[in-house]
C-alpha positions as CSV (number, residue, x, y, z in Angstrom):
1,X,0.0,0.0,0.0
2,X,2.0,3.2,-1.2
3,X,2.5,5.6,1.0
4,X,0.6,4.6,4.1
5,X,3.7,2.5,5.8
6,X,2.7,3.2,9.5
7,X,0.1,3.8,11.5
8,X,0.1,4.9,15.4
9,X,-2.4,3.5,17.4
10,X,-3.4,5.4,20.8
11,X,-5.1,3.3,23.1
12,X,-5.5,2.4,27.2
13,X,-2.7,0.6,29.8
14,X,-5.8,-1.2,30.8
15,X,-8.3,-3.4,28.8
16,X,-11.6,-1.6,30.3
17,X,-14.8,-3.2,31.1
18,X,-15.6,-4.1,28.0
19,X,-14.0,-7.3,26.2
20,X,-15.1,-5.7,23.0
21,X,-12.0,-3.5,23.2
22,X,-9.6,-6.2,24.0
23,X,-11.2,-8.0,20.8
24,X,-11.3,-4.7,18.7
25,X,-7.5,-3.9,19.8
26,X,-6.1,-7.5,19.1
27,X,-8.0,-6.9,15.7
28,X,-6.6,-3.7,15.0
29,X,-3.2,-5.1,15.6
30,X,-3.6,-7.8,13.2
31,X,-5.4,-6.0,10.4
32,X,-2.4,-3.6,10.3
33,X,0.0,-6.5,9.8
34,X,-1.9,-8.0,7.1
35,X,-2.3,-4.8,5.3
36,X,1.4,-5.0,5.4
37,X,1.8,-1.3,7.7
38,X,3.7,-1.5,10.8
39,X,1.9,-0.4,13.7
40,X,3.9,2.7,16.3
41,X,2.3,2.3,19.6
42,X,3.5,3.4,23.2
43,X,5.6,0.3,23.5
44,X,3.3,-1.0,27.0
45,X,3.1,-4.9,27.1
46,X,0.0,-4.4,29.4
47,X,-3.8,-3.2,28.6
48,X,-5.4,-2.8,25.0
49,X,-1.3,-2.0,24.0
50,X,-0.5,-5.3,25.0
51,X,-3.8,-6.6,23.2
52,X,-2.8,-4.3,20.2
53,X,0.7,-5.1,19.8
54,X,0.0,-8.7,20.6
55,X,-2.5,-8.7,17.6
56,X,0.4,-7.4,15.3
57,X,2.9,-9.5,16.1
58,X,1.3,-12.6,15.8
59,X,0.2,-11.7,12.0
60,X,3.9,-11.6,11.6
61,X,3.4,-7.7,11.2
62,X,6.2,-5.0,12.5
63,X,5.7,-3.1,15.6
64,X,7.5,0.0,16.7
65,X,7.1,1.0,20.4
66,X,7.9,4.2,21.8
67,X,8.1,4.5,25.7
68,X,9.8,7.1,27.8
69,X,11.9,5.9,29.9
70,X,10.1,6.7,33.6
71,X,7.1,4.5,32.4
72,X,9.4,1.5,30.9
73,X,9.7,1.3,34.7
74,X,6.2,1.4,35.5
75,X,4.1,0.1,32.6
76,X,7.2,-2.9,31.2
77,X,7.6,-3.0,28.4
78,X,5.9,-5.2,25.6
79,X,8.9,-8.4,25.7
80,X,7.8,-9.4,22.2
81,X,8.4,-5.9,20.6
82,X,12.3,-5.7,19.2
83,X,12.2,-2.0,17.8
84,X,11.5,-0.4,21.5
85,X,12.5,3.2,21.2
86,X,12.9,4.8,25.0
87,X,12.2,8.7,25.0
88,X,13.0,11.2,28.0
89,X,9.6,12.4,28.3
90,X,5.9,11.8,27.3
91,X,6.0,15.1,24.7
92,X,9.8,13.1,22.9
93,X,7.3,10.2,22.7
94,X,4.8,11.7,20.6
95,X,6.6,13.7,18.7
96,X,8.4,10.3,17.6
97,X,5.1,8.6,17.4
98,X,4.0,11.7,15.0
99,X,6.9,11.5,13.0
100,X,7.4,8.2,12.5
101,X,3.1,7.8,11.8
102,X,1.3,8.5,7.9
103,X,-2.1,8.2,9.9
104,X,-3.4,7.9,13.6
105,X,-5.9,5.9,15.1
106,X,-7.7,6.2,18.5
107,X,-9.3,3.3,19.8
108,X,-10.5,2.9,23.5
109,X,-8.8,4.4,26.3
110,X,-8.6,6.9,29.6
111,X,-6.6,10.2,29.6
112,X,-3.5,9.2,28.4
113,X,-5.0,8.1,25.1
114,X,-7.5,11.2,25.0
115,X,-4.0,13.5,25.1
116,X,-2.6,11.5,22.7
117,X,-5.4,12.2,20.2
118,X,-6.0,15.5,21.8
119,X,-2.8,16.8,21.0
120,X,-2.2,15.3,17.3
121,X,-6.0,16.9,16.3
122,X,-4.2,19.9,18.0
123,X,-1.1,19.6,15.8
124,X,-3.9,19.1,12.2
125,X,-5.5,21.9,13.2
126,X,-3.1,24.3,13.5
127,X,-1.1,23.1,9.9
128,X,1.8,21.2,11.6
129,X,0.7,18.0,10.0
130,X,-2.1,17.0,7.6
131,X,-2.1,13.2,8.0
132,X,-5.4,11.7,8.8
133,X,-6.5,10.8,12.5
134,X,-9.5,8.4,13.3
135,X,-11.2,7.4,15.9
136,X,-12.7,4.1,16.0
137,X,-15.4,3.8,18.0
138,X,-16.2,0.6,19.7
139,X,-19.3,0.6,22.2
140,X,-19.4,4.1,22.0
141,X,-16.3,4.7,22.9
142,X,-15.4,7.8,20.4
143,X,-18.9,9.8,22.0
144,X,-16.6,12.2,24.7
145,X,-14.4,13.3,22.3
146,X,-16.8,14.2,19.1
147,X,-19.0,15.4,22.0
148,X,-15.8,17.8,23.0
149,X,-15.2,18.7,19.8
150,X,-18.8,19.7,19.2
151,X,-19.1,22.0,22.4
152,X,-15.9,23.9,21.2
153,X,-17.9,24.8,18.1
154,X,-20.9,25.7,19.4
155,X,-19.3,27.8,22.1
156,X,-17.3,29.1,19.5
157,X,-13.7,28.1,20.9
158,X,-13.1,26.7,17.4
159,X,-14.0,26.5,13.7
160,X,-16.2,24.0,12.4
161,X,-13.3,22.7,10.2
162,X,-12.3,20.8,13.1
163,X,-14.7,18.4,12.8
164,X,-13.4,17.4,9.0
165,X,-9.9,16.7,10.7
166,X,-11.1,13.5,13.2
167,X,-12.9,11.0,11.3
168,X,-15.1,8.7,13.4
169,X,-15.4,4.9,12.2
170,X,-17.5,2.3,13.6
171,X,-15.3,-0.9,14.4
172,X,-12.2,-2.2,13.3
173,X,-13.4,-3.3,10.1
174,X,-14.5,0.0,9.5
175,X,-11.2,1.3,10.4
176,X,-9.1,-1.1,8.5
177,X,-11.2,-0.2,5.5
178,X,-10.7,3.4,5.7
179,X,-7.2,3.0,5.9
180,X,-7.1,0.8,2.6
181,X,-8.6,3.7,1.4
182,X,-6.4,6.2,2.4
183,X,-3.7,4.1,1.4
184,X,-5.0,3.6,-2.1
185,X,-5.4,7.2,-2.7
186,X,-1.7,7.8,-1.7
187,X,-2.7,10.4,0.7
């Protein structure tokens, strides 16, 4: 797929209450490596990561993980992930993640994934990138942030543009076939 080599996936340290997101991460891992794009994650062997990376891996696709070095010691480390790239701080992480990504997906998590996605729609909007970011909503999951986004624009903290820079998918196979599409269209 030209163009569209990898794809950074924000999601939780923990697997939630839901087993749909476990399922819908390990899926997401695994689609990626069959599409034949390597997946740049936060490098955590725990949670939906784990789940995530887990699915990649065992579809014999390649996984970059990119964990400062403060939460290698809290979160270890996925074991199974060779290309583990340790950062000083949580901002060197995504920046790598950013650079290193051709699209960005947001599947279910707490805060740490909301800043993730926060802070990339933040980078779109204000012209430092133009690669796509979705959200892929599983059991809802995506409502809070489009919900965010909308209150911004109706209070007028933001254009409506913003709304054309997060796309919102529904399921992995939703978000799998977006990305063929993106890919196909060479960005």
């Amino acid at each position: 797929m030209p163009r569209l080599r990898a794809v950074a996936v924000f999601c939780g340290s923990r697997e939630g209450n839901d087993p749909g997101f476990r399922t819908a991460a390990t899926a997401m891992g695994r689609g990626l490596a069959l599409m034949g794009i390597r997946l740049v994650y936060g490098g955590g062997g725990i949670g939906l990561m784990r789940a995530l990376a887990d699915g990649a891996l065992g579809a014999g696709g390649a996984v970059t993980g990119v964990m400062p070095a403060f939460l290698r010691r809290l979160e270890v480390a996925h074991p199974g992930v060779a290309d583990l790239i340790t950062t000083d701080s949580m901002h060197r992480r995504k920046q790598i993640m950013a650079d290193l990504a051709d699209a960005f997906v947001a599947l279910p998590g707490a805060l740490g994934t909301l800043d993730e996605t926060v802070e990339i729609l933040t980078w779109r909007q204000l012209g430092l990138h133009a690669k796509p970011v979705l959200a892929c909503d599983i059991a809802g999951s995506a409502a809070p942030l489009v919900s965010a986004i909308e209150t911004a624009i109706a209070q007028g903290f933001v254009g409506p543009e913003l709304r054309g820079m997060l796309e919102v998918t529904q399921g992995v196979p939703a978000t799998l076939a977006r990305l063929a599409e993106i890919a196909a269209s060479g960005l």
